[in-house]
MDAnalysis code that builds the backbone (N, CA, C; Angstrom):
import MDAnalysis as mda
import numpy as np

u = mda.Universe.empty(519, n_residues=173, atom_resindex=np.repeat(np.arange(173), 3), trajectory=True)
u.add_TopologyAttr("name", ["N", "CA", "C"] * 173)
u.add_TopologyAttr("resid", np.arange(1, 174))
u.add_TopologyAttr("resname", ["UNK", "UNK", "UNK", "UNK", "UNK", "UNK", "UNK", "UNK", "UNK", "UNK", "UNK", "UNK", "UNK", "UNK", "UNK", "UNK", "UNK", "UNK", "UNK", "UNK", "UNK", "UNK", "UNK", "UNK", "UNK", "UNK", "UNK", "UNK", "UNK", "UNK", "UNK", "UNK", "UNK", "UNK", "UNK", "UNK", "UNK", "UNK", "UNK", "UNK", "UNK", "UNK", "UNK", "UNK", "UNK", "UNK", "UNK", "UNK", "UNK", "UNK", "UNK", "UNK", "UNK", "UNK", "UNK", "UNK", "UNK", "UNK", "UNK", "UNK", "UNK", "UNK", "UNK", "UNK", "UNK", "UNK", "UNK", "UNK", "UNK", "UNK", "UNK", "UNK", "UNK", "UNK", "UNK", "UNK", "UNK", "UNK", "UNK", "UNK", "UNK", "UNK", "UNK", "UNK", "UNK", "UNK", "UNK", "UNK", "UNK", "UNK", "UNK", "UNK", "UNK", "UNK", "UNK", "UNK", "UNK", "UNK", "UNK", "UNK", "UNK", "UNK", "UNK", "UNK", "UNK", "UNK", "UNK", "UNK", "UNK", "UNK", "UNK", "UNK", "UNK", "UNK", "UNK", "UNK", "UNK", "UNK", "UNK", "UNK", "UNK", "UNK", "UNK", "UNK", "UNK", "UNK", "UNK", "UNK", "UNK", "UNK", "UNK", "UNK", "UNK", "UNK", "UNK", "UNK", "UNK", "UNK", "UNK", "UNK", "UNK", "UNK", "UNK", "UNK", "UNK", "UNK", "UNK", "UNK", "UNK", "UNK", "UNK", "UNK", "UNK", "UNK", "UNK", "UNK", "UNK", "UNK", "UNK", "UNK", "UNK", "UNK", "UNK", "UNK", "UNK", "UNK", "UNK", "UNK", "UNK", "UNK", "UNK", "UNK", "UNK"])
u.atoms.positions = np.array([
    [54.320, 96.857, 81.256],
    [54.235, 96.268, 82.585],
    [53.275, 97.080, 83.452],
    [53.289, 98.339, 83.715],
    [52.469, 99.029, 84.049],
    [52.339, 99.403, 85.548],
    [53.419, 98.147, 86.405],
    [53.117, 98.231, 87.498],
    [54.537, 99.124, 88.484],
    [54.006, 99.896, 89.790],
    [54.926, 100.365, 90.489],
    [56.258, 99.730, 90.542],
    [57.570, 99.914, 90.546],
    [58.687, 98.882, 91.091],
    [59.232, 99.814, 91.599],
    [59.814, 99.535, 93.086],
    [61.156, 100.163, 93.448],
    [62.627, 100.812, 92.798],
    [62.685, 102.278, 92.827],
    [63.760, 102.877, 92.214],
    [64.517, 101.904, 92.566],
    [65.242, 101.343, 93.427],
    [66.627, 100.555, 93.717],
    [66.735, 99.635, 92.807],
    [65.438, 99.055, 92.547],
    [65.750, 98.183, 91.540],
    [66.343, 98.708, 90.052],
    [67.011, 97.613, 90.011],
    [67.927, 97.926, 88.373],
    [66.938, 98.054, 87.357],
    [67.267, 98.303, 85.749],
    [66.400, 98.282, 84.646],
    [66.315, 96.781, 83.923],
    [65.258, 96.193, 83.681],
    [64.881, 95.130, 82.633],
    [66.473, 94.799, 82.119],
    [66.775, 93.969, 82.117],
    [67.777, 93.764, 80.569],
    [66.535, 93.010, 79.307],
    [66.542, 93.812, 78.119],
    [65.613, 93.406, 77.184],
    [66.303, 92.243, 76.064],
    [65.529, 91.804, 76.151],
    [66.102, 90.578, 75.046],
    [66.019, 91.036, 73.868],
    [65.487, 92.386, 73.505],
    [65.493, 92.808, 72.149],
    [66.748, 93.916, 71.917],
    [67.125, 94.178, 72.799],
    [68.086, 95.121, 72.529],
    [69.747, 94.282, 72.434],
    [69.563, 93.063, 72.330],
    [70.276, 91.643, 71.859],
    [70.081, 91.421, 70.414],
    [69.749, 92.223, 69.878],
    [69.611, 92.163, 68.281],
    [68.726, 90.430, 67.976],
    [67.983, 90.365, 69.191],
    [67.645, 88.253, 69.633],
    [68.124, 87.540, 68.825],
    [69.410, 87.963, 69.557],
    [70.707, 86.650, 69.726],
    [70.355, 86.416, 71.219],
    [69.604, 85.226, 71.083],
    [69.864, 84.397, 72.570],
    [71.460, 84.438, 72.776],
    [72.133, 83.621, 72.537],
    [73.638, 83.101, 72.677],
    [74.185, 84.680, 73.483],
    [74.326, 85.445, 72.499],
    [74.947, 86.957, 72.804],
    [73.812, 87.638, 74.761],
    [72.536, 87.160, 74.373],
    [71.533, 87.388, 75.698],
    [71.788, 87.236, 77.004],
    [71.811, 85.879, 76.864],
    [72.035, 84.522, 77.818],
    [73.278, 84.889, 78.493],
    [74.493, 84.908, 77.765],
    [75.693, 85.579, 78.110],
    [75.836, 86.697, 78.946],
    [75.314, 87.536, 78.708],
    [75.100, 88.502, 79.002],
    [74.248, 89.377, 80.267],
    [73.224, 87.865, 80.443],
    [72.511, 87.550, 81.271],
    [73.564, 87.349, 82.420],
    [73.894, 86.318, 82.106],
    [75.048, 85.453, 83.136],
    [76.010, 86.052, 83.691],
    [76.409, 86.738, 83.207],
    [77.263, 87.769, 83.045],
    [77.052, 88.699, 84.802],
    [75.917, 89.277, 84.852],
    [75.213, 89.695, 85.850],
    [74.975, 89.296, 86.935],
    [74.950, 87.742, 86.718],
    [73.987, 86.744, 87.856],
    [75.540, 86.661, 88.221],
    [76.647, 86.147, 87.693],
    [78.181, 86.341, 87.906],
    [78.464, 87.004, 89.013],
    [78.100, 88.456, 88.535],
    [79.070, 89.128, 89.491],
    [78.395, 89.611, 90.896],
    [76.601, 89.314, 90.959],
    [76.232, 89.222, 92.031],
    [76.447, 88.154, 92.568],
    [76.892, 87.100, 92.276],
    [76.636, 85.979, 93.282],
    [77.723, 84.947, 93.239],
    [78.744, 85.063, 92.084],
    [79.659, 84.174, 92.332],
    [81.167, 85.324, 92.668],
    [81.186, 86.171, 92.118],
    [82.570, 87.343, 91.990],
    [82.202, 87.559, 93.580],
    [81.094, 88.136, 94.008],
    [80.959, 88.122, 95.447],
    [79.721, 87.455, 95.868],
    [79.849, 87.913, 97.140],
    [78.172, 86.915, 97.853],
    [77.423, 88.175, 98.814],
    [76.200, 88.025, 98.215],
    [75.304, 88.921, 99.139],
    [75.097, 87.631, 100.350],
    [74.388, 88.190, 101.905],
    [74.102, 87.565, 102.600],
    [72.997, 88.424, 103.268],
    [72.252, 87.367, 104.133],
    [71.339, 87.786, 104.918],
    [71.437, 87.516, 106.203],
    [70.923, 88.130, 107.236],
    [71.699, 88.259, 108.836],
    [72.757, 88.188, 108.822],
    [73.789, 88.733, 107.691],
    [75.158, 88.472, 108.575],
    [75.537, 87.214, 107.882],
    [75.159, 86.182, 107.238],
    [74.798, 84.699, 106.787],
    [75.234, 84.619, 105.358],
    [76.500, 84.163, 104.508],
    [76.201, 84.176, 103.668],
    [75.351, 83.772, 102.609],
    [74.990, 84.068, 101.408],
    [74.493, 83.240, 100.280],
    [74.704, 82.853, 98.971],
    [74.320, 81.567, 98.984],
    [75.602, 80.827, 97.817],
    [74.805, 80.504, 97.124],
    [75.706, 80.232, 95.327],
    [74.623, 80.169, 94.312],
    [75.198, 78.865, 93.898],
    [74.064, 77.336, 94.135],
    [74.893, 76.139, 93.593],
    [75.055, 75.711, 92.113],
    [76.463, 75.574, 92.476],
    [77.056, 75.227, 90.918],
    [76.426, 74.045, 89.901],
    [76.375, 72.934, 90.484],
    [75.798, 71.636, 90.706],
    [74.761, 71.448, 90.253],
    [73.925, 70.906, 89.582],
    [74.723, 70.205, 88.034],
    [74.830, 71.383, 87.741],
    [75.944, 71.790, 86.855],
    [76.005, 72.559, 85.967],
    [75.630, 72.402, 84.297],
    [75.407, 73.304, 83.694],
    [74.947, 72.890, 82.302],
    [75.289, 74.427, 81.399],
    [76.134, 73.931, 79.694],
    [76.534, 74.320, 79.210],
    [77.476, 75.923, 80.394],
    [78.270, 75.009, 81.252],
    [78.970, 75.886, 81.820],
    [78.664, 77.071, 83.181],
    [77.004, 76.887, 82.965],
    [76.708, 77.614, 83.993],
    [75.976, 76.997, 85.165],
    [75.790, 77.670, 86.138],
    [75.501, 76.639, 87.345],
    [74.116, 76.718, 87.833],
    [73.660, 75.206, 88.118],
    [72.511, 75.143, 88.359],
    [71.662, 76.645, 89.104],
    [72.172, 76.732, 89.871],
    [71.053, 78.245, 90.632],
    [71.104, 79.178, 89.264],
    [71.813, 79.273, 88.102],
    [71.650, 80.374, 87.992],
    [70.598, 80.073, 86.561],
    [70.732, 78.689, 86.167],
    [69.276, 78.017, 85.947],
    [68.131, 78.288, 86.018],
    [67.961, 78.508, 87.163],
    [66.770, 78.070, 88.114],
    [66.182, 79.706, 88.318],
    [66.988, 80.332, 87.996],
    [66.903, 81.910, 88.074],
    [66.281, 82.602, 86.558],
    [66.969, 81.489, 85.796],
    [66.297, 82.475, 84.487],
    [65.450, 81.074, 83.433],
    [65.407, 80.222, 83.669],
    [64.194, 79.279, 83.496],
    [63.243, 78.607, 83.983],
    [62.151, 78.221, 83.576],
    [61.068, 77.276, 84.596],
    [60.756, 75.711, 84.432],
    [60.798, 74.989, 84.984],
    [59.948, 73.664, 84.491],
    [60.416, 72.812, 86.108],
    [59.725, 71.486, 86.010],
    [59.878, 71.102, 87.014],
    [61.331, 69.798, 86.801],
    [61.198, 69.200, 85.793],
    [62.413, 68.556, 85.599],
    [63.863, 69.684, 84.953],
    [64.928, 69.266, 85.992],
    [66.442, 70.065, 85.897],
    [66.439, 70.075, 83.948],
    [66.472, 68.478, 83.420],
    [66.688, 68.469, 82.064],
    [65.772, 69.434, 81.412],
    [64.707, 69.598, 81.536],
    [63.501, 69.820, 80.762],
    [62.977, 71.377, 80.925],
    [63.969, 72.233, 81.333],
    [63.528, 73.695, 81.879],
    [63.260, 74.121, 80.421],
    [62.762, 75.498, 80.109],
    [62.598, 76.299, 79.082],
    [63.194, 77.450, 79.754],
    [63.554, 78.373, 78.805],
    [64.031, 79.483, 79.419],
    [62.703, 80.755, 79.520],
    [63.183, 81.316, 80.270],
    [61.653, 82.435, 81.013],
    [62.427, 83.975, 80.427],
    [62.088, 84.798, 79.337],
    [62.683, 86.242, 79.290],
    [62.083, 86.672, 80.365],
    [61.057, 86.735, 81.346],
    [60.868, 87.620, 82.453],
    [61.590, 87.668, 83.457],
    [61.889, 86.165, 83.277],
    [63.054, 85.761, 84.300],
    [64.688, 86.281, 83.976],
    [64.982, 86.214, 83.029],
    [66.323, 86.883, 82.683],
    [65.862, 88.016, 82.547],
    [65.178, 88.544, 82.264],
    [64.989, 90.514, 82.414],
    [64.812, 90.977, 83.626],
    [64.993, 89.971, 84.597],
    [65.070, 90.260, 85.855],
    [66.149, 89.751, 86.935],
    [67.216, 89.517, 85.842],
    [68.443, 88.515, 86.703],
    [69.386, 89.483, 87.300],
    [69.285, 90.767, 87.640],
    [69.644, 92.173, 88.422],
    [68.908, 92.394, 89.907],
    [67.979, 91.674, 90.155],
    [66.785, 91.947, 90.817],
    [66.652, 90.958, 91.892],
    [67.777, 89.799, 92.501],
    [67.591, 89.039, 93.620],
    [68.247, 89.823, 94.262],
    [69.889, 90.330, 94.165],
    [70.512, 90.779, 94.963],
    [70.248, 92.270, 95.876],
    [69.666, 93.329, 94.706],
    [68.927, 94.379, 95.749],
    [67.504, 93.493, 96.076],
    [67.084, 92.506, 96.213],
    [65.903, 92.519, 96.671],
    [65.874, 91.748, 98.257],
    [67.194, 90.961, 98.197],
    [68.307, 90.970, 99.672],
    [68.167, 91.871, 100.194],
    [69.274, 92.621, 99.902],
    [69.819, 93.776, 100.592],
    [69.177, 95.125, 100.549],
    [67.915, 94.768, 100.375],
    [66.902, 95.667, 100.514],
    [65.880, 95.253, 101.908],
    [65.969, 94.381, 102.561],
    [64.875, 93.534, 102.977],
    [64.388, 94.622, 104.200],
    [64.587, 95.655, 104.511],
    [64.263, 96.624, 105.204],
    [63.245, 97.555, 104.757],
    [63.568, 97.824, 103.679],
    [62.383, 97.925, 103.058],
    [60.982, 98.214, 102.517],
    [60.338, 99.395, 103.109],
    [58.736, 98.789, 103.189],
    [57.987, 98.186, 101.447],
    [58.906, 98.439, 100.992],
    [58.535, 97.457, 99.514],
    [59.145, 96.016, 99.491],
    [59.459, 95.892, 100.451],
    [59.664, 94.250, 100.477],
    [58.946, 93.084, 101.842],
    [58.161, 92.297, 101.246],
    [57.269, 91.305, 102.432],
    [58.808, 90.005, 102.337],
    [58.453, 89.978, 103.166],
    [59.501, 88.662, 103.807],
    [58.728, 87.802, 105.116],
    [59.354, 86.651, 104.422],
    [58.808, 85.768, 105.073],
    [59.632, 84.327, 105.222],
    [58.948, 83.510, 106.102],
    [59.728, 81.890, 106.219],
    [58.683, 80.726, 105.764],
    [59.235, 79.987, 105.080],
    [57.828, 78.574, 105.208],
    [59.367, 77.153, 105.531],
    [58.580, 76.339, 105.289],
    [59.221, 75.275, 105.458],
    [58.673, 74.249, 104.043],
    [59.809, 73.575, 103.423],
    [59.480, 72.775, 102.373],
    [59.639, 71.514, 102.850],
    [59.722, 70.458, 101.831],
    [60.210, 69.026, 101.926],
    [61.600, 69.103, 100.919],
    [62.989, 68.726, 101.500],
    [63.980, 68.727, 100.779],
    [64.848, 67.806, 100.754],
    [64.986, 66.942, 100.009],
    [65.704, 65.112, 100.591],
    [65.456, 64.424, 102.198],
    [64.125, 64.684, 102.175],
    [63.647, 63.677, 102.866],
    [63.623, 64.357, 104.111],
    [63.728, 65.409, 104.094],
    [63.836, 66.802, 105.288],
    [62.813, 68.207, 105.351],
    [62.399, 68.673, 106.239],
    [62.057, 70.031, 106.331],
    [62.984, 71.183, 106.264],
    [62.798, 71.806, 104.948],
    [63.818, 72.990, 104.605],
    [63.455, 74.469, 105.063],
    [64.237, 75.250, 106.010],
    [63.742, 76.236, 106.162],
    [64.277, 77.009, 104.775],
    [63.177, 78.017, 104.465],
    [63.539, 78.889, 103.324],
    [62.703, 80.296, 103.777],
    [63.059, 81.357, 103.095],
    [62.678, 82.948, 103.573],
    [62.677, 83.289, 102.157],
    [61.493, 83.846, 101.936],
    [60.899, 84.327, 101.038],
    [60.696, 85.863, 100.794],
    [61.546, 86.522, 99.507],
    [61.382, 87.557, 99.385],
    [60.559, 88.295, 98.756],
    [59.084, 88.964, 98.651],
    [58.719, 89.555, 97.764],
    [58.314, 90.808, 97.764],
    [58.054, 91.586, 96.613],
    [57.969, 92.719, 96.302],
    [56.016, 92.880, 97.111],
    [56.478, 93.995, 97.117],
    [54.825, 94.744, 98.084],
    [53.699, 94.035, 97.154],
    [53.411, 93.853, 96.203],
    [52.134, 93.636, 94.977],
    [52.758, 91.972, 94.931],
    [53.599, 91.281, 95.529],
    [53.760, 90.162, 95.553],
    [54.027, 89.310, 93.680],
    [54.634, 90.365, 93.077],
    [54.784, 90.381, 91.925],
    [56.094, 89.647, 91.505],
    [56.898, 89.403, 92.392],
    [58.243, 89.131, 91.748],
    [58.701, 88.781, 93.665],
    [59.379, 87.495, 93.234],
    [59.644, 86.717, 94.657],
    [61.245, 86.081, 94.514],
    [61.539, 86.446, 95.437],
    [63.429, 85.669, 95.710],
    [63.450, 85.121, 96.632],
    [63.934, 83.256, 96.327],
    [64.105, 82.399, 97.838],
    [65.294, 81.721, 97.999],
    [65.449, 82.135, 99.214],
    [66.925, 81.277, 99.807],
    [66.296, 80.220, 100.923],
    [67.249, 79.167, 100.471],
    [67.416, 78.240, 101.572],
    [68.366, 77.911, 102.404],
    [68.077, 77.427, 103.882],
    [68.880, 77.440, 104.876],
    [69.706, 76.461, 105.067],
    [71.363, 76.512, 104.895],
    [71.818, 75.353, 104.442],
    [72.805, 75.116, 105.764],
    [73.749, 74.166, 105.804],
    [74.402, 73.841, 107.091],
    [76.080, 74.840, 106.921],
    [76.048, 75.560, 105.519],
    [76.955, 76.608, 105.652],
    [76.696, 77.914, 105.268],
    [75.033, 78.224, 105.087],
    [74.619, 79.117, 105.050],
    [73.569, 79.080, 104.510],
    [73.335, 80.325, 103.410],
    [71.931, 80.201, 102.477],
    [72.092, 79.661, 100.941],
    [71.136, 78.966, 100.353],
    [71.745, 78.771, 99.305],
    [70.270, 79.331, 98.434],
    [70.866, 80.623, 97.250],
    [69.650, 80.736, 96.722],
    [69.097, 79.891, 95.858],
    [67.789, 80.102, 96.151],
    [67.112, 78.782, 95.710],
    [66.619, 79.282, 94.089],
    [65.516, 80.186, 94.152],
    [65.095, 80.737, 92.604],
    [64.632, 82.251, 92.983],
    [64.066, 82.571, 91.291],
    [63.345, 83.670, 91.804],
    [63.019, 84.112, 90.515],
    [61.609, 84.994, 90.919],
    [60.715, 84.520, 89.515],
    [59.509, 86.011, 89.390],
    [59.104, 86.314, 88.260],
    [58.153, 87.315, 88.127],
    [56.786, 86.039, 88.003],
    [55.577, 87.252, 88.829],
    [54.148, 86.357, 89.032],
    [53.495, 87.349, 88.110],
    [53.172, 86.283, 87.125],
    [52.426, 87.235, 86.702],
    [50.698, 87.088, 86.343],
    [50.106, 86.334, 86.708],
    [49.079, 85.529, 87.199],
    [48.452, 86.059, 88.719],
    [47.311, 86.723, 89.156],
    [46.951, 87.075, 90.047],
    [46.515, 86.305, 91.170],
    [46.358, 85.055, 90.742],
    [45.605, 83.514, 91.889],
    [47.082, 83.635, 92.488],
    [48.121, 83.140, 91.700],
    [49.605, 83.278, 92.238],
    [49.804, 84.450, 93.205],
    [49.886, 85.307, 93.091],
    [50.079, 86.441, 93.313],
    [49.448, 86.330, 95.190],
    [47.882, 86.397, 94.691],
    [47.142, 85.996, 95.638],
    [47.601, 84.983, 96.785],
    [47.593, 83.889, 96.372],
    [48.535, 82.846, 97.289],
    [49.277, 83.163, 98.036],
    [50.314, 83.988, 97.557],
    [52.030, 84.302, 98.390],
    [51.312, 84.844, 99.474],
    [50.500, 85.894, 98.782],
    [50.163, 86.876, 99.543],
    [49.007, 86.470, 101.130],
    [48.701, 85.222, 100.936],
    [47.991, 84.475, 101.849],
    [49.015, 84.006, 102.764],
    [49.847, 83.374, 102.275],
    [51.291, 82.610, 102.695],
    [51.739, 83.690, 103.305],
    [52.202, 84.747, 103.160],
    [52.586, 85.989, 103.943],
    [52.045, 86.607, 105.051],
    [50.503, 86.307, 104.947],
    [49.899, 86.816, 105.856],
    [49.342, 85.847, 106.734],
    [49.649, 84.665, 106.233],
    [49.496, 83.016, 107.743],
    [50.712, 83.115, 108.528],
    [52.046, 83.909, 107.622],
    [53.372, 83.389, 108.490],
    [53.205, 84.849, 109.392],
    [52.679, 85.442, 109.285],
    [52.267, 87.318, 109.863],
    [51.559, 87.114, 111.306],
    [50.646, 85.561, 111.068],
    [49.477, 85.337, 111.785],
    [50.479, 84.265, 112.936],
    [50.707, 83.503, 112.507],
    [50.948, 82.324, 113.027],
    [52.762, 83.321, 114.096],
    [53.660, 84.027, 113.549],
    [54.644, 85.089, 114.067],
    [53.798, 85.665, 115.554],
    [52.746, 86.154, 115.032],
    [51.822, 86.682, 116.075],
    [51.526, 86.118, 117.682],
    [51.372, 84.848, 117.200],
    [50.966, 83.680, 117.926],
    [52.156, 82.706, 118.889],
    [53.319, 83.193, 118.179],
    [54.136, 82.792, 118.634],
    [54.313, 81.221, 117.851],
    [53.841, 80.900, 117.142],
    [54.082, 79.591, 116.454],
    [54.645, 79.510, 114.759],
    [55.507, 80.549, 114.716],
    [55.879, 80.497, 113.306],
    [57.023, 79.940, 113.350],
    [57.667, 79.436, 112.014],
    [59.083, 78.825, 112.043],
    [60.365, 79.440, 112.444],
])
């Protein structure tokens, strides 16, 4: 990997030290995402944040999905090892947001037919990003993902520095 990360942050879980047994991995994975986010709840301002169950599949719940696979259809995800070697890594990246290794930020999406506020967490090198959305009983985390592509990277990092600009101006969300 090569690149700086914050001591706070936890270590990789490696998919090879799973003898790659997905089944035994995955588990194990979950296992983690568990006890940050369903055994208890991190929050932000004071706000909690919830991980939705909904759809669930083979038992586990959609957010935590969405946390360790990618694709754009729910059915059709693949699973991401960068993403599960990093399923330790939303909750200090919360409760870290003080930070000077963490950029934070707000945008606004389109979400059933609505503007969603969401706050965007990422690491200083804009390498690895955690998002919650703003729900009518709190936050609900949304995903969160290693960049490992520099245009990407680049982007956030534009996006970070329009919501920096536009904060400035007094016209941010």
């Amino acid at each position: 990997m090569g690149e700086k990360i914050p001591s706070w942050l936890p270590d990789l879980i490696l998919f090879e030290n799973f003898k790659g047994n997905w089944n035994i991995y995955v588990n194990a994975v979950y296992g983690f995402f568990h006890k940050d986010f369903v055994e208890s709840r991190p929050s932000f301002q004071k706000i909690p944040i919830f991980a939705r169950y909904h759809p669930p599949y083979e038992e586990k719940g959609a957010a935590f999905w969405h946390l360790v696979s990618e694709g754009n259809q729910e059915s059709e995800r693949t699973p991401d090892l960068r993403r599960c070697e990093r399923i330790r890594w939303p909750r200090p990246m919360i409760e870290n947001v003080n930070s000077m290794e963490v950029k934070i930020w707000e945008t606004s999406r389109p979400w059933k037919k609505q503007k969603q506020r969401r706050i965007n967490f990422a690491l200083d090198n804009f390498s690895y990003i955690v998002i919650i959305a703003e729900t009518q009983k709190g936050f609900n985390l949304v995903t969160a993902y290693h960049l490992e592509k520099s245009h990407r990277r680049e982007k956030l990092k534009k996006e970070f520095e329009s919501f920096l600009e536009q904060k400035k101006e007094g016209s941010a969300v």
